[in-house]
C-alpha positions as CSV (number, residue, x, y, z in Angstrom):
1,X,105.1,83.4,117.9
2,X,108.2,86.2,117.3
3,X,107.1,89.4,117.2
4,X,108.0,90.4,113.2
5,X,105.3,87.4,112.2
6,X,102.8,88.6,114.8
7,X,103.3,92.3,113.0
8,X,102.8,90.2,109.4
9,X,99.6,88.2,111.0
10,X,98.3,91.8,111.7
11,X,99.2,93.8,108.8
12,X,97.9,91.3,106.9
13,X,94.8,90.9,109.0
14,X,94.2,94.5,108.7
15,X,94.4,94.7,104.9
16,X,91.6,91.7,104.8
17,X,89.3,93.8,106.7
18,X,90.0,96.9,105.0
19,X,89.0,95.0,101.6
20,X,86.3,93.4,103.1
21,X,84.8,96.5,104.3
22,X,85.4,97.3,100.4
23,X,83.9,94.7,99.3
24,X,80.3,95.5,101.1
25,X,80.0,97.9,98.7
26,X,82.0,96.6,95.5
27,X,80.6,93.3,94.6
28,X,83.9,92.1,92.8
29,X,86.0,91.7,96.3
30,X,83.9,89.0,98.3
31,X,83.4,91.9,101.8
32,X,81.9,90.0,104.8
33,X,83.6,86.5,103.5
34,X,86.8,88.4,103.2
35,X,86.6,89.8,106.8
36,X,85.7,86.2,108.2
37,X,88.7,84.5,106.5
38,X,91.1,87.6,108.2
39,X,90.1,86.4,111.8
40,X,90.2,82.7,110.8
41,X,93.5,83.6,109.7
42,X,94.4,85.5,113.0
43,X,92.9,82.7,115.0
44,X,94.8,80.2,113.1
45,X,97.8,82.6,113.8
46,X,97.6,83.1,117.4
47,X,96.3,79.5,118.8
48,X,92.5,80.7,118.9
49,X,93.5,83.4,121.1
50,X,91.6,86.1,121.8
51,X,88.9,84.8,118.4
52,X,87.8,81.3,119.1
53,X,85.1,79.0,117.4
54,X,82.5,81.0,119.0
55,X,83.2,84.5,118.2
56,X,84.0,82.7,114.3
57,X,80.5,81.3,114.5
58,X,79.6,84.7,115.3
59,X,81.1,86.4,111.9
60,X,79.6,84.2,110.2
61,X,76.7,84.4,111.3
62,X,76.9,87.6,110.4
63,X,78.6,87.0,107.3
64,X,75.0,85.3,106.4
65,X,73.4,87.7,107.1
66,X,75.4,90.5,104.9
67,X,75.4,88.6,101.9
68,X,72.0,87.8,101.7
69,X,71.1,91.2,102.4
70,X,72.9,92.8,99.9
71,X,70.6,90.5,97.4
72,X,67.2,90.6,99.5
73,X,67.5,94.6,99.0
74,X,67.1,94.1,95.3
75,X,64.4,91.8,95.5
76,X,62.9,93.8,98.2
77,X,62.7,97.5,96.2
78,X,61.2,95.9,92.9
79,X,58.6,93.8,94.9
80,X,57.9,97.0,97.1
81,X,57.6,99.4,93.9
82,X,54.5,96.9,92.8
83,X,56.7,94.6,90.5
84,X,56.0,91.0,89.9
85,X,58.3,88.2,89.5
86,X,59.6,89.0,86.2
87,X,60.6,92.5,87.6
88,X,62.8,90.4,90.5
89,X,64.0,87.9,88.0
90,X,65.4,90.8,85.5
91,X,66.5,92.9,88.4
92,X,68.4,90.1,89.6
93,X,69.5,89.2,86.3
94,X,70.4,93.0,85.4
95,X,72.3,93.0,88.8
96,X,74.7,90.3,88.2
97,X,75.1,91.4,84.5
98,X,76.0,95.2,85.9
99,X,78.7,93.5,87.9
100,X,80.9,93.5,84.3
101,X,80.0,97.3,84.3
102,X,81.2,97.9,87.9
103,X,80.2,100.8,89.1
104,X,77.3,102.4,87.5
105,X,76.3,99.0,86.3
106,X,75.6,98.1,90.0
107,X,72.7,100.1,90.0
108,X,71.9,100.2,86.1
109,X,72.0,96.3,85.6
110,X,69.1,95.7,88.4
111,X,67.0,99.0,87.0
112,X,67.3,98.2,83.7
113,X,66.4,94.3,84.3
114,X,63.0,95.3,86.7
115,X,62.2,98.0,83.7
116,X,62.7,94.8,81.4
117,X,60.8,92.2,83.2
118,X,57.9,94.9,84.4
119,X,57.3,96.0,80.8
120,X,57.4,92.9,79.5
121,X,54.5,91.2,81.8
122,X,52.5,94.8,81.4
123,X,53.8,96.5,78.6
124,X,53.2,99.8,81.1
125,X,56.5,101.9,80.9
126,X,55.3,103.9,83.8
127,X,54.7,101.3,85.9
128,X,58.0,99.5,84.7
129,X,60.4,102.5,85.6
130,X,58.7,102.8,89.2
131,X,59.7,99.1,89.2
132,X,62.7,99.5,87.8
133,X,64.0,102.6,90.2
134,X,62.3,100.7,93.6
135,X,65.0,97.8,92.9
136,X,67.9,100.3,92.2
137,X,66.5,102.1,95.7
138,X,66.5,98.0,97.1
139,X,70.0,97.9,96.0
140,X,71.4,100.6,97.4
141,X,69.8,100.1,100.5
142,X,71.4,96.5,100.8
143,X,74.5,98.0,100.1
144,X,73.9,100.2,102.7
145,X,73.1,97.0,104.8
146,X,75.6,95.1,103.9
147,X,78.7,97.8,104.9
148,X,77.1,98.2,108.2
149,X,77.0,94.7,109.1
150,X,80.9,94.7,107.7
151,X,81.6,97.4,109.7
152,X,80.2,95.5,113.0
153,X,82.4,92.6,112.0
154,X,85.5,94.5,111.8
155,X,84.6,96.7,115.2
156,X,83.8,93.1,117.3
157,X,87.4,91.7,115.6
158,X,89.3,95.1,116.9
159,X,87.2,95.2,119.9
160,X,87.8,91.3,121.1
161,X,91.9,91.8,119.7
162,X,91.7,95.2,121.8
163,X,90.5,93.6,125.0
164,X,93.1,90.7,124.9
């Protein structure tokens, strides 16, 4: 490969993971998917040297992991904060709606759904905001989650580049 396209590969490499790592925490730029398809595309780049299928089945592995955390957080702080279904079902809803209102909606939407759904099964406004703030804590903390797990993707790609 001539030198000025390896430079592009990497550049461009680098902005993938830079928006990935982004995206952990902004749910309108895909983050761990974006990092995978950056060393798919160096891989594809440099003839699967130094990131083969394994250290791909690796990221995405871990790619797994970081997207489903991000929503299991959500789920997790309403159900831990005493809510019922409903609260998970409008947190989840409210999360997804709060995407449109990017950022405060990302933590508005899902404690403003578990408020919903609470007071709706119970009619009990306390217990509904203690829902409703245990799934904006659940969000946060997959966020949280999520940019840590994007961040050991992006330091294994460097590391395995570095080493090669």
């Amino acid at each position: 490969m001539a030198p000025e396209t390896l430079v592009a590969v990497h550049v461009l490499v680098g902005l993938m993971m830079l928006l990935g790592l982004a995206g952990a925490v902004i749910p309108v730029l895909p983050g761990p998917p974006l990092i995978l398809l950056g060393a798919l595309l160096y891989a594809l780049a440099t003839g699967w040297t130094p990131v083969g299928v394994g250290r791909l089945v690796i990221l995405a592995t871990l790619t797994v992991v970081a997207s489903v955390a991000g929503h299991l957080g959500t789920v997790m702080g309403a159900k831990r904060a005493g809510g019922s279904r409903w609260a998970v079902i409008g947190a989840l809803a409210g999360g997804v709606v709060g995407i449109a209102f990017a950022p405060l909606g990302l933590i508005v939407g899902p404690l403003a759904g578990a408020i919903a759904g609470e007071l709706f099964r119970t009619g009990e406004l306390r217990e509904s905001i203690r829902t409703g703030v245990g799934a904006a804590v659940g969000v946060l903390a997959g966020a949280v989650l999520q940019f840590a797990l994007a961040l050991v993707m992006v330091a294994l790609f460097v590391w395995w580049i570095w080493r090669a």
